[in-house]
N, C-alpha and C positions, 0 to 999 in steps of 0.2 A: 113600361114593359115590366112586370113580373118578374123580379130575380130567379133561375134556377139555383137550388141549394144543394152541392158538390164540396167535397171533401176530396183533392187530392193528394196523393203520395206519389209524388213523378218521379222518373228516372230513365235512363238510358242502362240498359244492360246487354252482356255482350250474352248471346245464345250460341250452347251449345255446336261444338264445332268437333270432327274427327280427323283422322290423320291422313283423309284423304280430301282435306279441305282445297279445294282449285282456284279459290282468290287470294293472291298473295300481294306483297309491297313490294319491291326490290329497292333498292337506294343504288343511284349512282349507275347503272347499268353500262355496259360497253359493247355490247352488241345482242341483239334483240333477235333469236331465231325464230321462223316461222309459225314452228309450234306453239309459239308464245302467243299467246292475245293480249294487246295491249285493250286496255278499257278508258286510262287517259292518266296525262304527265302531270304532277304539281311541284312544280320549279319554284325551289327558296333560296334566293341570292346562288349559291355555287352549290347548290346542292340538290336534287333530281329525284325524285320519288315517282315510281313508275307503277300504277295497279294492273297487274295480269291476273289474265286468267289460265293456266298451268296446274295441269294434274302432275305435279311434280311434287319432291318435297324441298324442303330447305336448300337444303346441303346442295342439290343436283340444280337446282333452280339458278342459285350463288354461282355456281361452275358456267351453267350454259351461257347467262348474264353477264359474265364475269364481272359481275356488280360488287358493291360491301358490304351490303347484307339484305337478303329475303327474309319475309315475315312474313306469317297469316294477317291478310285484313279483315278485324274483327267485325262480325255481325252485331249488330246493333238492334235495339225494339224499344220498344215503350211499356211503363209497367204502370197501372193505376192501380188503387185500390179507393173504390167510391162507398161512402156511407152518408147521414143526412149528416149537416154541418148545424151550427146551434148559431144562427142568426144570422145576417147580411147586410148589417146598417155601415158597412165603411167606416169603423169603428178607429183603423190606420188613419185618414184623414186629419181626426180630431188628436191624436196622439203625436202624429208628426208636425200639427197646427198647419196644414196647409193656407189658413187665410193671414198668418205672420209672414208667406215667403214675402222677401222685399218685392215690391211692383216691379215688373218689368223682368223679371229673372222667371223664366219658362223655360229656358234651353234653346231659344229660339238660334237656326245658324249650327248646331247641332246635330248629327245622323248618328240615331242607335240601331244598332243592327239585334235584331232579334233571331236568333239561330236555335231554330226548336221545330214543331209540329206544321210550320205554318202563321198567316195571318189571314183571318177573313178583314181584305182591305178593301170592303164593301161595305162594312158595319156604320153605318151613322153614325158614330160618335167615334169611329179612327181615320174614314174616310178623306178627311180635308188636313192629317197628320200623315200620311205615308210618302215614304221616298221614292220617287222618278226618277229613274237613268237617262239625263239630259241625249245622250250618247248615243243612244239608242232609237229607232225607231222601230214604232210597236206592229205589226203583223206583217212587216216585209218579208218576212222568212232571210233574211241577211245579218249577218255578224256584224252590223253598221263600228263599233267599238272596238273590232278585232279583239277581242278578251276572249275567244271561244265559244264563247253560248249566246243564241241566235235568240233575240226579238226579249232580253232579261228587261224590261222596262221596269217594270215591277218588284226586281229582285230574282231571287231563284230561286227553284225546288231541285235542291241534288238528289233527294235519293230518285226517284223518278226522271228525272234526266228533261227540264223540261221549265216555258220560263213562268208557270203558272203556280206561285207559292202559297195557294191559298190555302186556310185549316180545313179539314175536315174531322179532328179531335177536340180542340177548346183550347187546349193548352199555349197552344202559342199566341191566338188572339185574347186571351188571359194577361200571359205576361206583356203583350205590349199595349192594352190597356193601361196597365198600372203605371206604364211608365209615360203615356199622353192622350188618354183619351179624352172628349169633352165630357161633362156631365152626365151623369142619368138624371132622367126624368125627374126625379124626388131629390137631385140635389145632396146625395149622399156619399157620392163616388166620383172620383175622376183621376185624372193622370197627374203624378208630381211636376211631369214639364211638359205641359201642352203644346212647347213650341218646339219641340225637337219632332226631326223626321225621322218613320220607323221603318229601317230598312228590312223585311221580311224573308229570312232564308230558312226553306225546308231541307231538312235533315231527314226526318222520320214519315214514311209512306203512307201511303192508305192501310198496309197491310202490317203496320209498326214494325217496321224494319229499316235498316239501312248499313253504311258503312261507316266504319271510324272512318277513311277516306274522305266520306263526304262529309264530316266536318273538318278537318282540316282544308280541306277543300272553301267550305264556306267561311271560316275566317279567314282564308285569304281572299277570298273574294270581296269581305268586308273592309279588312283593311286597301285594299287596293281602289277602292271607289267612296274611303272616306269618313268611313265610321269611324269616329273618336271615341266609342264604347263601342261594348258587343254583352250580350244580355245571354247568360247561358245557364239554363234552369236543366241541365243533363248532368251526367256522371257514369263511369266504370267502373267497377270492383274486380279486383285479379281473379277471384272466387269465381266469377257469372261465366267461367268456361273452366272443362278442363284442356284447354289447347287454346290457352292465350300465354303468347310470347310478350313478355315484357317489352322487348325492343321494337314492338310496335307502336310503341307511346312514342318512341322519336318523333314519329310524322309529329303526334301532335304534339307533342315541346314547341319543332321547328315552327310549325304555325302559328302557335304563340308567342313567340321569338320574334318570327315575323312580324307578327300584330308588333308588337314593340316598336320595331326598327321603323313602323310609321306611324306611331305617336300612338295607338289603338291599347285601349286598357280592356283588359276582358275579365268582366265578372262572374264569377262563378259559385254556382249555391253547392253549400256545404256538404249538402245531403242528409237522407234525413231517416236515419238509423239508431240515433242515440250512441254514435260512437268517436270516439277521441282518436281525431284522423292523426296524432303523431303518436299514438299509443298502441294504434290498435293493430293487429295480425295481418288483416287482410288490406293491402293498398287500395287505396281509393285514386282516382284521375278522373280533372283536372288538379282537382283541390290539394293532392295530397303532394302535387310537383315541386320542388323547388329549382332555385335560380332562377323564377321565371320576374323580373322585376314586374312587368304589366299584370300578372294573375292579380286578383282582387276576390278575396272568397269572403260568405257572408250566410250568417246563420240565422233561423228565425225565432221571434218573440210573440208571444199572444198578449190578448187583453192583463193589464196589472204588468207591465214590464218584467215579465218570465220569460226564463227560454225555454221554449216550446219543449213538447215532452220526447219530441220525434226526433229535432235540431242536432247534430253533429258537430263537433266542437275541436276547440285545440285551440292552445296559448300558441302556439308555431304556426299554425299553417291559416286559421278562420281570420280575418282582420278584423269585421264587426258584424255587428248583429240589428236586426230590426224586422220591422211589422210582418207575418207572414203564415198568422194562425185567422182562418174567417175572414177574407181580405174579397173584397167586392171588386167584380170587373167586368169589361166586357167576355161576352161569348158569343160562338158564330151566331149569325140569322139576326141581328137585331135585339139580343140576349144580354142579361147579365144574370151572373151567377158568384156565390164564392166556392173558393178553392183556401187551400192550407199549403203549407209544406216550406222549406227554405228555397221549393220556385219559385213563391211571389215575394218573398223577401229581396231574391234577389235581380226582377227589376225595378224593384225599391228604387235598391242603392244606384243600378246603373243610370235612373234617371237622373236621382239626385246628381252626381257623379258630373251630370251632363249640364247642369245648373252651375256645376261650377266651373268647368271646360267655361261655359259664356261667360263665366265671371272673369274669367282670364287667367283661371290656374293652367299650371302646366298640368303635363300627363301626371305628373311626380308631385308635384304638390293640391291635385284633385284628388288623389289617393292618401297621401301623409295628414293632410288636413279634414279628412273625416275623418280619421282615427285620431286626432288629438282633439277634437273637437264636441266626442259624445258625450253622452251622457252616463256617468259610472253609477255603475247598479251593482248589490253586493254579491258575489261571488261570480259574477260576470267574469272580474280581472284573471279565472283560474280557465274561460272558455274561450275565450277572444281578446285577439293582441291589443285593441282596446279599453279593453273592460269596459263596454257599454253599450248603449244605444244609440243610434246616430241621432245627431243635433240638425236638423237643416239649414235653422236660422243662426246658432252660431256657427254653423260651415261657411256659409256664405257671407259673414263679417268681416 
């Protein structure tokens, strides 16, 4: 099959919102009036995040609630920008030596959750890699798992409400290419861990929207059925609204908090702005969070071990760096194409990541041990807590 040649710039941005915004969070609720619409609950250990819908504001919402705090639930989209890319030979393969990984280390016994646009988990070369919900059975219309959401064999699609997570963008059947697809045709592309299962959760709709809700929503859904990684090629900017409340990053701390409290490490790309996420004015999330032990952030390199011209950086906050300038993958319909940006670097790492999960690292020493392990490149050591490029084969020594 023919590569398409795509050049993207991915991102999650929150869209404009005014002060009469009617989808809110609430944390902690104590009584729920009528006039309230609940939309649905996301329970973390002892603490209760509740999405209404309420032409209220803050302040009056907090009262009727008698909750701990209301928040606007930020609206979410997708943003590309496409131009012709300058080649598609799988150029990352030879760079990361994929034919050194030791035999037998694929990720096999592994679930990576893929939390983006989707998966087309029909594509011939991911089809006989995606994760099944044992728990589940598929078109009874019944909640067989008691988890809430009816016939998810496949995984889910939050923003749409609905258990059919398939791309209809690229972007998510992109990044979970990267991290196990078999071969193309010509032998010049495939996935760092063919053996890990790629659990597919959509975020973003047909009509590139959604909710910050719905991903904290889908990392818990990941961590709760098993993913020892979570692949997250998204990001917010304080800037992308004027009526975004900081205190609605809680939710998603807690979710990744959560993810923690079950072993789940969530990687997350840097973004891809050319800016120094602990210097710079306008907050960036996930990447720019701290105390999150599990966050895992990661920046991208092109061809000549650079960092890419786009790549977001920071001694503090980015861990490492690798492949993610011209990176060859699958696309829906039967397709490969490349794409750029610190999205496809960062199902790089989560693969790799998952390579070493099978090796038998812990959650904390799959994380510690790619950054002591790359490859130092010179003035790397002033962009990533690294200084370098990841190693696969000395990762996994």
């Amino acid at each position: 099959m023919r590569p398409t040649r795509l050049l993207v710039s991915i991102s999650l941005f929150v869209l404009s919102a005014n002060a009469s915004a009617e989808r809110w969070i609430v944390k902690n609720a104590k009584v729920m009036p009528p006039s309230v619409r609940v939309i649905k609950n996301l329970k973390f250990n002892s603490d209760t995040f509740t999405v209404v819908d309420a032409n209220e504001s803050s302040i009056r919402l907090m009262g009727m609630t008698r909750s701990d705090m209301a928040f606007p639930d930020p609206k979410i989209g997708l943003v590309a920008n496409a131009v012709s890319s300058v080649g598609a030979d799988g150029w990352h393969i030879q760079r990361m030596k994929y034919g050194q990984i030791p035999k037998g280390a694929d990720g096999t016994g592994v679930i990576v959750a893929v939390i983006d646009t989707g998966v087309d988990y029909n594509h011939p070369a991911l089809i006989n890699h995606m994760w099944k919900n044992s728990k589940e059975i598929a078109g009874n219309k019944i909640d067989d798992d008691n988890n809430g959401l009816v016939d998810d064999v496949d995984g889910y699609d939050f923003a749409d409400k609905d258990a059919d997570p398939m791309d209809d963008y690229s972007h998510g059947t992109h990044c979970a290419g990267i991290i196990a697809s078999d071969a193309n045709a010509e032998g010049t592309a495939r996935g760092v861990a063919p053996g890990v299962k790629i659990m597919p959760l959509r975020i973003i709709g047909t009509a590139n929207t959604g909710f910050l809700s719905d991903a904290a929503e889908a990392i818990k859904y990941a961590a709760d059925n098993g993913a020892a990684v979570t692949s997250n090629s998204w990001r917010i900017y304080k800037s992308w609204s004027n009526y975004f409340d900081e205190k609605g990053v809680e939710v998603l701390y807690t979710a990744i908090m959560y993810a923690n409290s079950k072993g789940s490490i969530f990687v997350n790309a840097a973004g891809n702005e050319t800016n120094d996420i602990e210097n710079h004015s306008d907050p960036i999330y996930p990447s720019g969070l701290e105390g999150l032990p599990n966050l895992f952030v990661v920046a991208a390199t092109e061809a000549g071990d650079l960092m890419a011209d786009y790549s977001n950086f920071s001694k503090k906050h980015v861990h490492v760096a690798a492949p993610g300038s011209d990176i060859l993958s699958t696309t829906p319909g039967n397709t490969w194409g490349s794409m750029s940006g610190t999205s496809m670097a960062t199902p790089l790492v989560a693969g790799v990541i998952a390579l070493g999960i099978q090796h038998g690292f812990t959650p904390e020493e799959a994380m510690s041990k790619l950054i002591s392990t790359g490859d130092a490149v010179t003035g790397f050591d002033l962009r990533v807590i690294s200084g370098g490029i990841i190693n696969i084969q000395n990762y996994l020594q």
